[in-house]
N, C-alpha and C positions, 0 to 999 in steps of 0.2 A: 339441495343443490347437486349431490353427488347422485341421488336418483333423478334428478332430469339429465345429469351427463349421459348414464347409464342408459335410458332411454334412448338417445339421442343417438350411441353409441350404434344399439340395435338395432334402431331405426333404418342408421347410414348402411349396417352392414343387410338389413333383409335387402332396402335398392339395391347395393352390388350384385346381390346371389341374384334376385329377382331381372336385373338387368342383364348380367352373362347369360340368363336360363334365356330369356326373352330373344338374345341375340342365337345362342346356340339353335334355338328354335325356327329362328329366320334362316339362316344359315341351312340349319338341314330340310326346310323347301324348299331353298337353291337345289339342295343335292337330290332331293327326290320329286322332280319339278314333272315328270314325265309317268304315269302309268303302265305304260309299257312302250317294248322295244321290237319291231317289225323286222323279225330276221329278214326279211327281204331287202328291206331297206341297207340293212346291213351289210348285208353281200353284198349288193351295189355298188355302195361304195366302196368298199373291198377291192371291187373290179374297177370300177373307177381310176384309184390310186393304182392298182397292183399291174395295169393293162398298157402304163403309159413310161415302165419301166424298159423295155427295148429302144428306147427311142429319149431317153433322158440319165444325167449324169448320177441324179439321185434317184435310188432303189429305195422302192417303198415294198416292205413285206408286213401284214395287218393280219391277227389273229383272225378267227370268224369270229370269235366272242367280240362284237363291236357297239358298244351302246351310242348308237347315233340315230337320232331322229331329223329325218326332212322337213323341212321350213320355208314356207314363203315368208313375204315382208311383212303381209298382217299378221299371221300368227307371232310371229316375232313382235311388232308392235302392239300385239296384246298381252304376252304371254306376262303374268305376274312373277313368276320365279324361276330362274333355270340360269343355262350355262348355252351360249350361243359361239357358235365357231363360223366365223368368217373367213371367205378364201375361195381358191379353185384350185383344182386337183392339177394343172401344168404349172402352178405358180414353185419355183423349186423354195421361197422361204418354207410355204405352205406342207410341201412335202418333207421338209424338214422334220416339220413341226409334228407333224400329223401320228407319228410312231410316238414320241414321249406324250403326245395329249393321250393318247387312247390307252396305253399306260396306263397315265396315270388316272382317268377315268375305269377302266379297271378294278385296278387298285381300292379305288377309295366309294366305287358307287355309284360314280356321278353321271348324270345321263347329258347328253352334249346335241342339244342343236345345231344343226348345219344350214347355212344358205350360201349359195352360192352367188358372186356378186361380181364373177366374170364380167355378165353383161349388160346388170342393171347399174353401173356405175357412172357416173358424169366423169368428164372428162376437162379440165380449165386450162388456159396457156395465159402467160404475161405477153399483152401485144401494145407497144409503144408506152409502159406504164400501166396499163389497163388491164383487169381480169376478163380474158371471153371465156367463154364454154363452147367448148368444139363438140363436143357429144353432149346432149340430156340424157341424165339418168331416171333411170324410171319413177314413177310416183311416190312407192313405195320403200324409195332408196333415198329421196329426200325427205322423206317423212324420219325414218329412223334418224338420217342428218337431226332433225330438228328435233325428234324423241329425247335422244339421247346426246346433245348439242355438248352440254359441257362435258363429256368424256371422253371424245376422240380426240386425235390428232389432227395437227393442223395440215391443211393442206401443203405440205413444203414445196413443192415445184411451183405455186404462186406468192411463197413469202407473205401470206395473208393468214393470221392468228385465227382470225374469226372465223373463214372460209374453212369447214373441217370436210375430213375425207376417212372412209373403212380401208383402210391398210390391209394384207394380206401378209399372212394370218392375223385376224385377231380375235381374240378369245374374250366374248363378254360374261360378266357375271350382274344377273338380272334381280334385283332383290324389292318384293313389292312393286315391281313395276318401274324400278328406276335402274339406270345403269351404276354400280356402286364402286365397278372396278373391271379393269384390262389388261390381259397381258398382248404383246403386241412382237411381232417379230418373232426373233428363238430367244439366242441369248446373246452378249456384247461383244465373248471372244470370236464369233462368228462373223467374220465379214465375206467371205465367198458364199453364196447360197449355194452352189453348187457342190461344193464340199459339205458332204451329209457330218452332221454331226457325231464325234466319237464318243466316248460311255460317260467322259463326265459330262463335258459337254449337254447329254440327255438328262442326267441326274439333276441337273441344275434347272433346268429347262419343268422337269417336271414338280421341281421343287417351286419355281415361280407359279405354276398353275395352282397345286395343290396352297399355296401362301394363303388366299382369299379364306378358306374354310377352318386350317391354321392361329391366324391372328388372330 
């Protein structure tokens, strides 16, 4: 009896070890989702962000060391592991956001998908009780909708749970081809977008990104 506990014992504990290895392992194809990184691409958006500071309240200044890769909807809707950043470079949450994600991408490795969803976005208004769509959004941009259905946020301006929408910023984490998890916005003390965030502020912020890889 006491040798089949014992078994039993070792058994439970090789799963655990076998199961953390298993996850760590998923985990770190998130983080090395990308082969390489297109200085070009880089810079761009470098400029992108860095170009639109004369003319906006938040100042964005971005290393050149930037691991960001360009993304359309289908690569994004195939991509099986990685880190996907939604947004446009005038949205000010988005600029907020943009110095502590790259950061903390930095920091930790991680290579960050970008698409841009300025313009591929549908558009909905409440009219007499009824959802209409005043803009279709691109093919590609309801696909993702539907890809990754149970992990965005609800459309709030139609008060319809079901009806979901890509917020700006938001930060997906892609695992095996599912969406697993999201950070969205900066952080809660933040309610002016326009007031860039101060140093904890950041800390926090990158602290939320980095959590996924963390837990």
């Amino acid at each position: 009896m006491k040798r089949t506990i014992t078994y039993l014992l070792l058994f439970g504990i090789l799963i655990h070890f076998y199961s953390c290895d298993s996850e760590a392992k998923s985990k770190n194809a998130v983080k090395n989702s990308a082969v390489s990184i297109d200085n070009k691409e880089a810079q761009q958006f470098k400029k992108e962000l860095e170009s639109l500071n004369d003319s906006t309240s938040v100042q964005v200044i971005l290393p050149d060391s930037i691991p960001i890769i360009y993304a359309n909807e289908d690569e994004i809707l195939n991509l099986q592991n990685g880190v996907v950043l939604f947004g446009w470079p005038k949205c000010p949450w988005f600029r907020n956001a943009v110095e502590p994600l790259i950061e903390f991408a930095n920091e930790d490795h991680v290579r960050i998908y970008y698409l841009n969803i300025h313009d591929i976005r549908d558009f909905k208004e409440l009219e007499d009780g009824k959802v209409i769509t005043t803009k279709k959004g691109s093919a590609g941009y309801q696909a993702l909708l539907d890809k990754f259905k149970d992990i965005w946020n609800p459309y709030t301006a139609v008060g319809v749970d079901s009806i979901k929408r890509i917020s700006s910023p938001t930060v997906l984490y892609i695992e095996k081809g599912k969406g697993v998890s999201k950070v969205v916005s900066t952080v809660v003390s933040q309610t002016d977008p326009k007031v860039k965030l101060d140093s904890t502020q950041r800390e926090e912020l990158k602290a939320r990104y980095r959590r996924y890889f963390t837990s």
